[in-house]
N, C-alpha and C positions, 0 to 999 in steps of 0.2 A: 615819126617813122616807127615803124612797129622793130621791137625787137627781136634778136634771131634767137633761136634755144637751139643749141648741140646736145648730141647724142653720142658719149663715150661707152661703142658696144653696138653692133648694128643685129644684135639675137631676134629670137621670137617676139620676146618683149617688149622689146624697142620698135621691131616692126608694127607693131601690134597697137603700141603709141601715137605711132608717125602717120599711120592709117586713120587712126581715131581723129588727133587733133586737123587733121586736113580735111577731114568728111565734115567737124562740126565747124570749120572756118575758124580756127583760133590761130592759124598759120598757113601759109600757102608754102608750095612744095618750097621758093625762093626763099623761105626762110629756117629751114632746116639743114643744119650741120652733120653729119656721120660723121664718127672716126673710126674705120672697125679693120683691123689686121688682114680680115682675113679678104681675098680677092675675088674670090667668087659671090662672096655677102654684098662688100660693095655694088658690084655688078650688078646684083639682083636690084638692091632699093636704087640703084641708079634709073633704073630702066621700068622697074615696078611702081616707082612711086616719086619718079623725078627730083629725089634729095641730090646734094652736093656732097659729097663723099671724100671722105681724106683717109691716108694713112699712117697718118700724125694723128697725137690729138690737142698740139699746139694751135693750130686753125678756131680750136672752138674755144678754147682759151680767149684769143686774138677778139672774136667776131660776136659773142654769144653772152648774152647777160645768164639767162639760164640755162645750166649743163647739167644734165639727167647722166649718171653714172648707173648704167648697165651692163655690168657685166658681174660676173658670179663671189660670189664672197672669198672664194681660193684665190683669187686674182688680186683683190681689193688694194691688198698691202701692198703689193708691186705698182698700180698702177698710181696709188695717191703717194708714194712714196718717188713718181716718177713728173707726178705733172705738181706738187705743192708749190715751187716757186710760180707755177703760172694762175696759182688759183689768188684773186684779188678780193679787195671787201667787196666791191659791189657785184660778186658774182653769187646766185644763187644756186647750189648744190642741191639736188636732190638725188635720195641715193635708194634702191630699188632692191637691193640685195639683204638677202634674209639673214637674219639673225646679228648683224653687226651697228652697237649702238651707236649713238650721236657721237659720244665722247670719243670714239673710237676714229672719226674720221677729226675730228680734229686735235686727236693728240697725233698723226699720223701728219696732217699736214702743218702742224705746230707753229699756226695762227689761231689765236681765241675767237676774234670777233668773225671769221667763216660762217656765214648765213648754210645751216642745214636744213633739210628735211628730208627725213627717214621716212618711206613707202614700202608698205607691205600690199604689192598688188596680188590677182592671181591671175591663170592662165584663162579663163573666161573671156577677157579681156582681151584675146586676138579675134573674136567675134564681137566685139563690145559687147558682150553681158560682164565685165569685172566688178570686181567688189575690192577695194583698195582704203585703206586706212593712212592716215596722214598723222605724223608729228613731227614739229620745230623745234631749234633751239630757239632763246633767248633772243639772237641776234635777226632772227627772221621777222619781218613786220606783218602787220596784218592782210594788208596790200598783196606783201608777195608770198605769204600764205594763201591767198585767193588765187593766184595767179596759177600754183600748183594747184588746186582742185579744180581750178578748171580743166587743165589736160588728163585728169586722171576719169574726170566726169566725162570727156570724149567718150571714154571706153567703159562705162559703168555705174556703176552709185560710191559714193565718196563718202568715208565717217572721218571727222577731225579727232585724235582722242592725244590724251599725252603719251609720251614715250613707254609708260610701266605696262600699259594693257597692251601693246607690238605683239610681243610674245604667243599672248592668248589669241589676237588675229592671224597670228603662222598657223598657231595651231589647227584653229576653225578652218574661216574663210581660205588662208593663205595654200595650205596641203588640203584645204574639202575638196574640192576637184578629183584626188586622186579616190577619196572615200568615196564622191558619187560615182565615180567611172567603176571604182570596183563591185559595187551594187546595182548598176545597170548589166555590168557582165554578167552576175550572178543569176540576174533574171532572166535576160538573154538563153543563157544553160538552161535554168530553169525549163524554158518553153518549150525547148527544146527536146530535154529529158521527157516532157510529157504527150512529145508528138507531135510541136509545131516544126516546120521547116525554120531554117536560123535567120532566113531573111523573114519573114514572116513574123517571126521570136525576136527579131532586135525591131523591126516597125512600130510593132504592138507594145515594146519596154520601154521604148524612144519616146515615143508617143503621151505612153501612160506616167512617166515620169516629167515631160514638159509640161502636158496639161495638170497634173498635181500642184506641179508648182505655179502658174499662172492662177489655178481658183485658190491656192492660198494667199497670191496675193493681191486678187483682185476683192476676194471675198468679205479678207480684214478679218477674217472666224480663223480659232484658235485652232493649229493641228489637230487638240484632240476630240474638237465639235466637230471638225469637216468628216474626223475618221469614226466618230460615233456614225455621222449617217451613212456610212457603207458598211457597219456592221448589223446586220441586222437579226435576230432574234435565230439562233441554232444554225446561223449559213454559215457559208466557207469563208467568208474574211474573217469572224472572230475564230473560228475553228483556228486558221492561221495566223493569226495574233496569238492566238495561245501557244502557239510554239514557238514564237518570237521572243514572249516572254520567259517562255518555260528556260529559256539560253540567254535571257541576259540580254536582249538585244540595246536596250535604254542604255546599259552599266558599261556594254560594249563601246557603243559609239562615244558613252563618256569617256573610258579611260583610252579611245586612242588616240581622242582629240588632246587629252592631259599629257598622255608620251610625247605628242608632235610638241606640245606650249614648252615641256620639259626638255626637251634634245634642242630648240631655238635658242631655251637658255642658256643651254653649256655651251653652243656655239659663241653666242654672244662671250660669255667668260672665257673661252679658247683662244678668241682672238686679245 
């Protein structure tokens, strides 16, 4: 009999999971648990997506070999602090919330041999394009190491790394989303500024930024071959490249990605 997985947290996230792992057959709606506070979330994945919803999250305790703990890092402490007597050795923890390490969940549930794994997914991931990074403790097997990249591969591409590089995945992949949205805006204005209509200006942004990234990765050529061939000898993309560089733009993208790896850490040390 296939086992059930609970969901402590019924957010975007989790939505965004429970969509994925049902479209790729890794579980039918009958095997999925919610536990989520709030009444009107319930309702929605009741009816949206035929889960079994509680407002405990003892039921998923009860019923669930693996529980996906979704909900936000402010909350963390209260909620592992509320269900540790229910959490068993054979239950598989996977934990979705940024910046909070392995140790953390189990000096909070204060059992050692607790089966974790820490996921740093992103928001991509409620369309299945996510990019999610995976690390274990000790106590997790390989088997059900496998078992988490499969629901995370629903929703996107899957890297296994150890717990030390987490941070550096907040950074990039885990907050890029918000850097590319704010450079689609950018250009959006941009076309705008120059006299396209803004429907028009976000078509043409929308557009030129999905297809960039699909010939980068169909092409397998290095960013900076693809972008040699659209510069060409005194035209307007090196022209503006030159003012990309004239500000930093490389030095830019690095250090916000470094603040974002940097702020994950202190969070991590905060808790």
């Amino acid at each position: 009999m296939r086992q059930k997985i609970g969901f402590i947290g019924g957010g975007q996230m989790a939505e965004a999971l429970i969509k994925g792992i049902i479209a790729s057959g890794l579980y039918t709606s009958e095997d999925i648990l919610v536990a989520e506070p709030n009444d009107s979330r319930r309702e929605l994945l009741e009816n949206k997506h035929s889960v079994k919803t509680y407002h405990s999250n003892q039921p998923i305790f009860e019923n669930c070999l693996v529980i996906m703990l979704a909900v936000k890092p402010q909350t963390m402490g209260v909620l592992l602090e509320d269900c540790r007597d229910r959490v068993q050795p054979h239950h598989i923890i996977i934990t979705i919330a940024a910046g909070l390490p392995i140790s953390y969940y189990i000096d909070l549930i204060g059992k050692p041999d607790t089966k974790v794994i820490r996921v740093m997914p992103n928001t991509p991931a409620l369309v299945l394009e996510g990019a999610s990074a995976l690390s274990r403790n000790s106590n997790v097997t390989d088997e059900e190491l496998r078992t988490a990249e499969k629901i995370f591969l629903a929703v996107g591409e899957v890297v296994i790394l150890d717990e030390i590089h987490l941070d550096a995945v907040t950074g990039l992949s885990g907050s890029g989303p918000a850097y590319v949205f704010s450079f689609v805006e950018a250009l959006i204005d941009a076309g705008v500024k120059s006299g396209l209509t803004r429907a028009i200006s976000e078509k043409l942004a929308l557009q030129t930024v999905s297809g960039s990234v699909k010939l980068l990765k169909e092409s397998g050529e290095h960013p900076a071959a693809l972008r040699s061939k659209v510069t060409s000898p005194g035209g307007t993309a090196i022209t503006a490249l030159h003012v990309l560089e004239k500000y930093g733009f490389h030095g830019i993208i690095m250090d916000i990605v470094e603040s974002a790896v940097n702020r994950s850490k202190e969070l991590g040390k905060a808790k």
